[in-house]
Every structure is written in C-alpha cells, then in structure tokens.
N, C-alpha and C positions, 0 to 999 in steps of 0.2 A: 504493500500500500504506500510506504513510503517513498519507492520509484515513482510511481506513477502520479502523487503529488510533484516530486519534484523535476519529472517531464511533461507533468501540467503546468508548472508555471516555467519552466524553461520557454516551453512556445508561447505564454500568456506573454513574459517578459521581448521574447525575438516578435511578437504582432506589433506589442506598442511602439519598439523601435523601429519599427518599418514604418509604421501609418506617421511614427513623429518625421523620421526623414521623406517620405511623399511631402506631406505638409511642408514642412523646410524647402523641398526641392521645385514643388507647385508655387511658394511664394518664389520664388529665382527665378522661376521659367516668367511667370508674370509680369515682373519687375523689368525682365529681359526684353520683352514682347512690347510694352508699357513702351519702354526706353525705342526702342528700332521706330514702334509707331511714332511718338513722335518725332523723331530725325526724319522722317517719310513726311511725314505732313509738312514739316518747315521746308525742306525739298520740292516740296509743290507747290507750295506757296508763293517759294521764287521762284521756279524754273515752270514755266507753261509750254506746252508743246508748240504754242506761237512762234518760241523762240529758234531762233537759225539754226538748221542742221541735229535738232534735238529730235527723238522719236516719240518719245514718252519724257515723264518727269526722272529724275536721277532717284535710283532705291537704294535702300541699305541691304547689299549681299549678306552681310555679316558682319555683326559685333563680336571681335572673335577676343577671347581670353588668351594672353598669350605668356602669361606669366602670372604667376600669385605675391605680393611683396606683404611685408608685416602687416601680422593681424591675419592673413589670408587675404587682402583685400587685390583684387583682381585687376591688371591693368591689359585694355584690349586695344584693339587696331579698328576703327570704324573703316569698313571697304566700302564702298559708293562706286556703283555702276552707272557709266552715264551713259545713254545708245545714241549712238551717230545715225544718221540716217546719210551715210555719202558712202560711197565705194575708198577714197583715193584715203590716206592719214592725212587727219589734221592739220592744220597751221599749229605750231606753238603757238603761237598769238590765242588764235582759238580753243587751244588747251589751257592754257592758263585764265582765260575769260570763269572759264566752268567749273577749272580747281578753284577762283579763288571766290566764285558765287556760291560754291557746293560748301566751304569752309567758314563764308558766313554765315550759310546757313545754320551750321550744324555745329561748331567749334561752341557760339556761346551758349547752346543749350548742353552739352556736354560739361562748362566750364561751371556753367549753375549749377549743376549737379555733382559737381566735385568725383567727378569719373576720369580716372586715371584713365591717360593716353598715351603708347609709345608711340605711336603716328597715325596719320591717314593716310588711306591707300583711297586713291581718286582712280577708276578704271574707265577704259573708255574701247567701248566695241565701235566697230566701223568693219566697211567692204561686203563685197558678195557673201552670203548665206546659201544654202540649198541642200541639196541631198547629199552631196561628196564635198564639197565647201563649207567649211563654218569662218565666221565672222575672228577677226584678228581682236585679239585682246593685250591693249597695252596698259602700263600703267604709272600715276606719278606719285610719290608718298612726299610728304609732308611732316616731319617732324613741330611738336604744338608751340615751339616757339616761334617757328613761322607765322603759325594759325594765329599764334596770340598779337603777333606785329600785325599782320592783314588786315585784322578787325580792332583792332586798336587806335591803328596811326591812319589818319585817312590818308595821309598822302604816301601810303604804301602803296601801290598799285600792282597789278598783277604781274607788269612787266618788270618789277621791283622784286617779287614772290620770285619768278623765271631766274634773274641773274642769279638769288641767293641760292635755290634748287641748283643752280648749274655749276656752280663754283662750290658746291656742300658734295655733291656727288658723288664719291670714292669706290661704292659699288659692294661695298666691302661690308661694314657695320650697320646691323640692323635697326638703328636710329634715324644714321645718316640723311637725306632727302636725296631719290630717285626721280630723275629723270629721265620718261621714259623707257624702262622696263618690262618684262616681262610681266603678265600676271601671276601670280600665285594663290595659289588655297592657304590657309593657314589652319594650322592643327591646335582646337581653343582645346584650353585645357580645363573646362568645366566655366559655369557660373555661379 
C-alpha cells in the first residue's frame, strides 16, 4: 500500500509540474505573438503597398532568441522581410530607404519594451519566382546602435545608416552591420 501511495503522488506531483510549465510556456508563446503583432502593425502602418516597388507591407519572419544573458533574460534578432516586386537587385539607395523606415518603425517599440537586441536582420526578396526558380534573398543587419542614431538624430539619414553599415562590415562578428548578405535562418534558443 505504501508503493502505491507513493507512485500516486509521484504522478500527482510530475501533473502539476507539467500543467505549471504549459502555463509558464502558454504565457511566453503569448507574450511572443503579442510582441511580433505589434512590430507587424507599426510595419503597416508605415509601409502601404502604394509604396514603390513594395509587394505587400514588411513582416516579422522571426523574433528569434539567440542567446540567454543574466537572469535568463533572452536577447533576439528581429528579421523583417520586405518583398520587392522587381526582377533586377535593388538600388542601395532603395535599400537603405526601407532598412531605415522598417527601423523606425520597429526599433522604438522594441526600445519601450526594454527587449534586448543583438541586431536587425532587414531581408529583402526580389527577381523571378516559379516552379524551378525561387526568388533571391538578401540581407542587411543593423547593429541597435545604429537603430538608436537613425531614430534619434534626425539629421541621420539613410545615406548616413549606408556609409556606417559599409565601413562597420568585417563579415566576421556577429554584431558587426552586414551589408548585403546572404540570408540566414537562425536557430532561437527558446522564449
């Protein structure tokens, strides 16, 4: 009898720590979802499909978690996909227009919320699509001290964003600002 009490409460005790970590993990995914939506709304807000060469409004691919720092508290990479609607690559000019609208967008709602950022990854599809063809994905990242100059200083300009991206470049350190890149996935490591 006395087993059988105490592999009653073994599973009674392994339920409640399950339903408590659902609960924990249900509030994260929420918080998570919550957070994406609105960086998507502020995205829309600015960017209408009226605008030149845009297909749709810029989304958020992923908030991805890319490290955990004291406390646990998670610092992620906001990816922003923005679609071209032209076959040929961009102008930098026109690159830069879109990293540095897509970063006002979304930089100070990120900063109010005091969410750690190693950068932003700004991606940008363009070219033929079809059935043996997909669309070319490149991309620009932005380290948040940029983000923070951009939206700060008005007379920081996008062409001002370009030089510092161009001359920060190394290729090397994942902080760095890329220009022009390859796309990548990133592998989040939980929220």
């Amino acid at each position: 009898m006395p087993e059988l009490l105490l592999v009653a409460g073994t599973f009674v005790l392994a339920a409640v720590a399950t339903a408590a970590l659902l609960i924990v993990r249900s509030r994260l995914d929420r918080s998570h979802s919550d957070r994406i939506r609105r960086l998507e709304e502020c995205l829309a807000e600015s960017h209408t499909v009226e605008r030149t060469h845009l297909e749709r409004p810029p989304a958020v691919r992923e908030l991805a978690v890319v490290e955990r720092i004291e406390d646990d508290e998670p610092v992620y990479v906001p990816v922003v996909r923005v679609e071209l609607g032209m076959t040929d690559p961009p102008s930098m000019e026109l690159v830069f227009e879109f990293v540095a609208s897509v970063l006002e967008a979304i930089h100070p709602v990120l900063e109010e919320k005091d969410v750690r950022v190693r950068h932003y990854d700004v991606q940008f599809t363009f070219g033929p699509s079809g059935l043996f063809v997909s669309r070319l994905c490149q991309r620009v990242s932005i380290p948040p001290a940029l983000a923070d100059r951009l939206c700060a200083d008005a007379r920081y300009r996008p062409i001002d964003l370009r030089r510092d991206v161009e001359s920060g470049d190394d290729g090397g350190d994942e902080t760095a600002p890329v220009l022009w890149g390859s796309c990548r996935p990133y592998r989040s490591r939980g929220d």
